[in-house]
Biopython code that builds the backbone (N, CA, C, O; Angstrom):
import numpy as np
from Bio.PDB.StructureBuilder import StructureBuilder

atoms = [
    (1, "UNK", "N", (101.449, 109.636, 104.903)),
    (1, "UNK", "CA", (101.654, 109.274, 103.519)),
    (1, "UNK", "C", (101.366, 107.792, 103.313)),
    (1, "UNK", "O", (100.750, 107.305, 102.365)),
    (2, "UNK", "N", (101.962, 107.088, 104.453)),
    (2, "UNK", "CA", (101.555, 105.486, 104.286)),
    (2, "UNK", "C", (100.348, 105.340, 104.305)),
    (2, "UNK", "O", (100.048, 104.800, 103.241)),
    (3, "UNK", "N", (99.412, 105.522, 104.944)),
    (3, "UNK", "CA", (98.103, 105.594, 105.212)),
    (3, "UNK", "C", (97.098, 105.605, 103.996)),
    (3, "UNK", "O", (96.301, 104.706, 103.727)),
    (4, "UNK", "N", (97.373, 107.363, 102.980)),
    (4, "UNK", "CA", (96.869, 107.396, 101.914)),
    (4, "UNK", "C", (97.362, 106.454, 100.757)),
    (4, "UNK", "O", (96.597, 106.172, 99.835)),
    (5, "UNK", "N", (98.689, 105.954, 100.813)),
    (5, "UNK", "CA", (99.296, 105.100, 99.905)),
    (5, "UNK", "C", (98.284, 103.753, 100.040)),
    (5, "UNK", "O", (98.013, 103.065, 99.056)),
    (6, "UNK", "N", (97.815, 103.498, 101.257)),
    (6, "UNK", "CA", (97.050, 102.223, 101.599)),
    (6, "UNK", "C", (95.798, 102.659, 101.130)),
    (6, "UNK", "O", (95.124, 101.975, 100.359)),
    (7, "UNK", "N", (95.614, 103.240, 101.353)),
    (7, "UNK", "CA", (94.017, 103.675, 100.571)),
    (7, "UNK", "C", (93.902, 103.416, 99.512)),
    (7, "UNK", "O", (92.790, 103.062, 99.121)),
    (8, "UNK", "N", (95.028, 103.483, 98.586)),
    (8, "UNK", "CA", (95.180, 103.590, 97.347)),
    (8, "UNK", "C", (95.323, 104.559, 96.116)),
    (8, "UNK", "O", (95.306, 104.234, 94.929)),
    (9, "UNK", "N", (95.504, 106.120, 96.780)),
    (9, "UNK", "CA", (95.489, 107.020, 96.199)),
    (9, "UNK", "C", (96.803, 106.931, 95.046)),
    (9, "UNK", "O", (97.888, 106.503, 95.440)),
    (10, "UNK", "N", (96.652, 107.299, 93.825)),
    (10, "UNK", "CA", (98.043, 107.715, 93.002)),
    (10, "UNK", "C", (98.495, 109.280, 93.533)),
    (10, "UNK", "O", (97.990, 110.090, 94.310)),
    (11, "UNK", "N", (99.751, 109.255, 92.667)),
    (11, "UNK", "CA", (100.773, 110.414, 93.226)),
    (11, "UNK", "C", (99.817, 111.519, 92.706)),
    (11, "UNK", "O", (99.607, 112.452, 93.481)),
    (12, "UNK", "N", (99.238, 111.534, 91.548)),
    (12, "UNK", "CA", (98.290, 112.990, 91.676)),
    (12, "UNK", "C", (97.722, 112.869, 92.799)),
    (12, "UNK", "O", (98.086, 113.762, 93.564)),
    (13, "UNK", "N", (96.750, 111.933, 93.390)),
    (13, "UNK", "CA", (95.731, 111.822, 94.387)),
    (13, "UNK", "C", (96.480, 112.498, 95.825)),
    (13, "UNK", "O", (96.017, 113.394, 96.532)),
    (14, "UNK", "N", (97.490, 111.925, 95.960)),
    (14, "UNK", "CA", (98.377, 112.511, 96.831)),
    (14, "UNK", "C", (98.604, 113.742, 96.940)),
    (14, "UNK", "O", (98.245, 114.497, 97.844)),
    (15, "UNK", "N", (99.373, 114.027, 95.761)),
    (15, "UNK", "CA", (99.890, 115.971, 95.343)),
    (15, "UNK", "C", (98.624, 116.314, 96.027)),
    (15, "UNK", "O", (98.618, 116.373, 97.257)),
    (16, "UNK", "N", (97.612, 116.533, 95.383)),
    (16, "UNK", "CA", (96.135, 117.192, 95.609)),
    (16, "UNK", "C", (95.947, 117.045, 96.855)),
    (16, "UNK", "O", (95.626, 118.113, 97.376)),
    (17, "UNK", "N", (96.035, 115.744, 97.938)),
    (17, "UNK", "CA", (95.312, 116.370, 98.634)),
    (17, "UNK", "C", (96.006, 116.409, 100.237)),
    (17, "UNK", "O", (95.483, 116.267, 101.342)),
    (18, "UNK", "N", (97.835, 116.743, 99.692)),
    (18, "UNK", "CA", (98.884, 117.157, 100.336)),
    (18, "UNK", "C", (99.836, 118.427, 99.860)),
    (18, "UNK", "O", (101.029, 118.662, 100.055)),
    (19, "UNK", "N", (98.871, 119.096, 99.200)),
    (19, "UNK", "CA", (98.831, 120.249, 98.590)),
    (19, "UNK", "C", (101.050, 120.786, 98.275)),
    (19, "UNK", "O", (101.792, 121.744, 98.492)),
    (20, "UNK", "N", (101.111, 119.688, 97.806)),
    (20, "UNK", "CA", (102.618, 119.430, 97.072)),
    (20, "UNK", "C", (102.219, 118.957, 95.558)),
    (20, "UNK", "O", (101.144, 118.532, 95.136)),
    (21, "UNK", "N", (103.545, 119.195, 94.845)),
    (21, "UNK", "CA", (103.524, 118.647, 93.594)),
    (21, "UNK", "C", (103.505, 117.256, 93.326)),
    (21, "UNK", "O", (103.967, 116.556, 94.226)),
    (22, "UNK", "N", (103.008, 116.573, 92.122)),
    (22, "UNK", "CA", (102.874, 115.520, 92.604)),
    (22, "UNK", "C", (105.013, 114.809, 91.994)),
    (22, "UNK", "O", (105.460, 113.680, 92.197)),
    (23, "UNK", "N", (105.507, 115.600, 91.531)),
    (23, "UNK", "CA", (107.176, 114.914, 91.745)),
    (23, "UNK", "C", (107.699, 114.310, 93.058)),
    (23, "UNK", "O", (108.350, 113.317, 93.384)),
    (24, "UNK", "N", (106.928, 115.705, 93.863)),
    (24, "UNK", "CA", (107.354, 115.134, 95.160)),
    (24, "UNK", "C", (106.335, 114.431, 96.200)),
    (24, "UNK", "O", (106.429, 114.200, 97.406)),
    (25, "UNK", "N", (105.596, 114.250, 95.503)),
    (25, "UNK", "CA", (104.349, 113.149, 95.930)),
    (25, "UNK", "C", (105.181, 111.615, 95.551)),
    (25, "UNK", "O", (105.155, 110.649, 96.315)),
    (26, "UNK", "N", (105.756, 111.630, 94.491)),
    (26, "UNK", "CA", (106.348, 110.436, 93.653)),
    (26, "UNK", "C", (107.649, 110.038, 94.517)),
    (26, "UNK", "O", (107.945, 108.856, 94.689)),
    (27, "UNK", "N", (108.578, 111.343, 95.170)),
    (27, "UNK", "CA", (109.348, 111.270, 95.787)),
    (27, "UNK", "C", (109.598, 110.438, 97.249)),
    (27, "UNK", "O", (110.419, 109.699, 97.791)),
    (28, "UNK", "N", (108.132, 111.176, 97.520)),
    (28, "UNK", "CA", (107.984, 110.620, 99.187)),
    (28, "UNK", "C", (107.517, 108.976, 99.129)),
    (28, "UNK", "O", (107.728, 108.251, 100.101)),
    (29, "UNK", "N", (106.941, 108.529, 98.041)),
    (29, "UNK", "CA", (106.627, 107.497, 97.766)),
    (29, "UNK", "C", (107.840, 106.493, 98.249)),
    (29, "UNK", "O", (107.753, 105.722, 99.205)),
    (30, "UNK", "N", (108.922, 106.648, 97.445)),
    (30, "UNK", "CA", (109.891, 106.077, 96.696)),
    (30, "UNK", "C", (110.774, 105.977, 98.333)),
    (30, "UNK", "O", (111.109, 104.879, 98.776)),
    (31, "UNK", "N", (111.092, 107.422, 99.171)),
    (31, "UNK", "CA", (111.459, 107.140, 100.506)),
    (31, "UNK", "C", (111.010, 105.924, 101.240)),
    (31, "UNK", "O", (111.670, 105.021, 101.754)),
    (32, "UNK", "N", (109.442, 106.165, 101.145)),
    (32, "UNK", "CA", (108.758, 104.821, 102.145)),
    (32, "UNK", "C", (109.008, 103.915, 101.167)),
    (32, "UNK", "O", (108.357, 102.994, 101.660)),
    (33, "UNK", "N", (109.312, 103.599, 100.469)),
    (33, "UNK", "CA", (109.459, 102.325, 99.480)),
    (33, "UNK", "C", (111.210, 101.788, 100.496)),
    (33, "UNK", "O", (111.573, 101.014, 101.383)),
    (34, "UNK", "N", (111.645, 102.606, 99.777)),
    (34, "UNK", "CA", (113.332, 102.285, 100.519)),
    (34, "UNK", "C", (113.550, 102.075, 101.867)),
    (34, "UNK", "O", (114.403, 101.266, 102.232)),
    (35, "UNK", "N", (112.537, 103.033, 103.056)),
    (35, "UNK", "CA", (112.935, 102.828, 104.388)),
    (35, "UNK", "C", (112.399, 101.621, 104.647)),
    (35, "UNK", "O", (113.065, 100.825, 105.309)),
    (36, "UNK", "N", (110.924, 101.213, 104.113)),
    (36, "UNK", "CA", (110.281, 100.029, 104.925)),
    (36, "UNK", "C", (111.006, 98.959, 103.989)),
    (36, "UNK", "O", (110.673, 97.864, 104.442)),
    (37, "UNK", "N", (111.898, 98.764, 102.819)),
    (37, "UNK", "CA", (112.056, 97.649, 102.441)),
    (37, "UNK", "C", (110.992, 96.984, 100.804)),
    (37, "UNK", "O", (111.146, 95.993, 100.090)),
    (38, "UNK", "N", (110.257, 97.805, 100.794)),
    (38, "UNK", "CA", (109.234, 97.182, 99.927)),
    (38, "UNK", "C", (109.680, 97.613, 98.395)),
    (38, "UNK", "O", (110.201, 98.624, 97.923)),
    (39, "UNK", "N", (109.176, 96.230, 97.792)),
    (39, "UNK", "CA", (109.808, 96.575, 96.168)),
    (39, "UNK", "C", (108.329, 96.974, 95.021)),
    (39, "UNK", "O", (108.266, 96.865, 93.797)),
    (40, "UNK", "N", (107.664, 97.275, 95.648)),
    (40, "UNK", "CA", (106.546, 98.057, 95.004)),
    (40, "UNK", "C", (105.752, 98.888, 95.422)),
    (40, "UNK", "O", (106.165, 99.412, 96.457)),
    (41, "UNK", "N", (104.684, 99.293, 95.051)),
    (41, "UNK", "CA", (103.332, 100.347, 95.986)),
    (41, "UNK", "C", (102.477, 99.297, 96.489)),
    (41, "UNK", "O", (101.858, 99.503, 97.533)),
    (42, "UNK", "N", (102.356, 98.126, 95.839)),
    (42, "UNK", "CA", (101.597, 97.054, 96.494)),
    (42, "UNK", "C", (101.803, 96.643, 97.646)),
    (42, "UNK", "O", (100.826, 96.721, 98.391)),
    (43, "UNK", "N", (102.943, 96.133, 98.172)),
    (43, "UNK", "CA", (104.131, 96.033, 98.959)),
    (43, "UNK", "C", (103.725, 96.524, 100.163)),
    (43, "UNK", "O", (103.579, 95.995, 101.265)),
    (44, "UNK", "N", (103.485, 98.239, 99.531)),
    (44, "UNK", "CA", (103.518, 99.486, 100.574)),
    (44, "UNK", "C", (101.723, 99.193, 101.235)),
    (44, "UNK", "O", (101.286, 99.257, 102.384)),
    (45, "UNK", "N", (101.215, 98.949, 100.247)),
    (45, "UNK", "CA", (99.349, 98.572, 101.151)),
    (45, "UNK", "C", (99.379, 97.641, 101.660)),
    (45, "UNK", "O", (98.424, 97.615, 102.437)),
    (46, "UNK", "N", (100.184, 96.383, 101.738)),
    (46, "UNK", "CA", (100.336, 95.363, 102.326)),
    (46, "UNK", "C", (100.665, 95.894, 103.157)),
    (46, "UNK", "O", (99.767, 95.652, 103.964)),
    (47, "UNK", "N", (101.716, 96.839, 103.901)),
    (47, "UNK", "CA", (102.697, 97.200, 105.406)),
    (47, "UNK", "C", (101.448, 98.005, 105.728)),
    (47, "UNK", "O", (100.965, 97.816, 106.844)),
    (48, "UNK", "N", (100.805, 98.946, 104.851)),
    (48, "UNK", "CA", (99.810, 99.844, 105.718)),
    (48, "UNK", "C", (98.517, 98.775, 106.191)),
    (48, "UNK", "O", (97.679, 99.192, 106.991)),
    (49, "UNK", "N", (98.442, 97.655, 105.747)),
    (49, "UNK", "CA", (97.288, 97.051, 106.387)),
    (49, "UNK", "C", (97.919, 96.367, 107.294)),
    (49, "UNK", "O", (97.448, 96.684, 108.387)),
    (50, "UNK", "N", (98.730, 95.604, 107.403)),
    (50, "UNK", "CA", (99.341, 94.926, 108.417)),
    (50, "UNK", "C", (100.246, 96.097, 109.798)),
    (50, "UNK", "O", (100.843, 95.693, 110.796)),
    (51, "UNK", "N", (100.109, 97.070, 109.506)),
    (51, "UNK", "CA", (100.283, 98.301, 110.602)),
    (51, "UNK", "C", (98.925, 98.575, 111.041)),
    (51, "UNK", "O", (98.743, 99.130, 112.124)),
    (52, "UNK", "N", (98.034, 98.261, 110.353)),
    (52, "UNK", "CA", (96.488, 98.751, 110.677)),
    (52, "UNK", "C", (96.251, 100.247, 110.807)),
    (52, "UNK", "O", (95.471, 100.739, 111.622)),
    (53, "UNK", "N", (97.155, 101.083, 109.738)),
    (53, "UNK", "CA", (96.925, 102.055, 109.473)),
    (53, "UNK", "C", (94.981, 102.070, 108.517)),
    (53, "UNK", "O", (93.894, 102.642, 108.604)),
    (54, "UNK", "N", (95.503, 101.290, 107.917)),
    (54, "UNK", "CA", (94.051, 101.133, 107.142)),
    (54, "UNK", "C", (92.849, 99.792, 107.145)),
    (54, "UNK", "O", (93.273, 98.999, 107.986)),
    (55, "UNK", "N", (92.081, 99.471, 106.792)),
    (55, "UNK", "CA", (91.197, 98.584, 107.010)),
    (55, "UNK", "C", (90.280, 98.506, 106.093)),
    (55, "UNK", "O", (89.673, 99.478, 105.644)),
    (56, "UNK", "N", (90.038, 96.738, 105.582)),
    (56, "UNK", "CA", (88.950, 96.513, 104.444)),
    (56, "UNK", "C", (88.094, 97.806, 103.991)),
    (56, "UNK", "O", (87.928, 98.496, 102.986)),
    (57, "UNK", "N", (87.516, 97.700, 105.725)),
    (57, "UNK", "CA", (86.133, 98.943, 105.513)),
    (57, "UNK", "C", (86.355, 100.433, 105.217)),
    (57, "UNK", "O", (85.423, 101.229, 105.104)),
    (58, "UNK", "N", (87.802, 100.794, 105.083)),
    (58, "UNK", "CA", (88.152, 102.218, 104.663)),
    (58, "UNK", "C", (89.305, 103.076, 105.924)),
    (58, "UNK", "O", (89.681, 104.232, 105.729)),
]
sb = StructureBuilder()
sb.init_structure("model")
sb.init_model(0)
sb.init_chain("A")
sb.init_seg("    ")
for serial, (resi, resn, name, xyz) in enumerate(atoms, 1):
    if name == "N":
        sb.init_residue(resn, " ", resi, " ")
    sb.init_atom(name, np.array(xyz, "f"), 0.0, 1.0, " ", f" {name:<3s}", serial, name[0])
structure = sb.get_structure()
C-alpha cells in the first residue's frame, strides 16, 4: 500500500487496482498515516522514497 501511495495513486487508483472499495482504500491510507507518524499523504511519499520503496524513475 505504501509503495502505491508513493507512486502517487488516489484512493480510487488504489480501490481499482487492490480490487477493494475505495472506503477502505481511504481506510488503509489513514492506518499508514497513524502507524508511521505522518500528518499527510505527502508525508507518506516522502517515507516511501526514503524507504526506497519507490524511485524518481518509477
Amino acid at each position: 500500500m505504501l509503495t502505491l501511495v508513493g507512486r502517487g495513486m488516489s484512493n480510487a487508483e488504489l480501490a481499482a487496482r487492490l480490487h477493494i472499495t475505495p472506503g477502505t482504500a481511504k481506510a488503509h491510507v489513514a492506518s499508514l498515516r497513524s502507524k508511521l507518524g505522518a500528518r499527510d499523504r505527502v508525508q507518506l511519499v516522502i517515507i516511501a522514497y526514503e524507504a526506497g520503496l519507490v524511485s524518481p524513475s518509477g
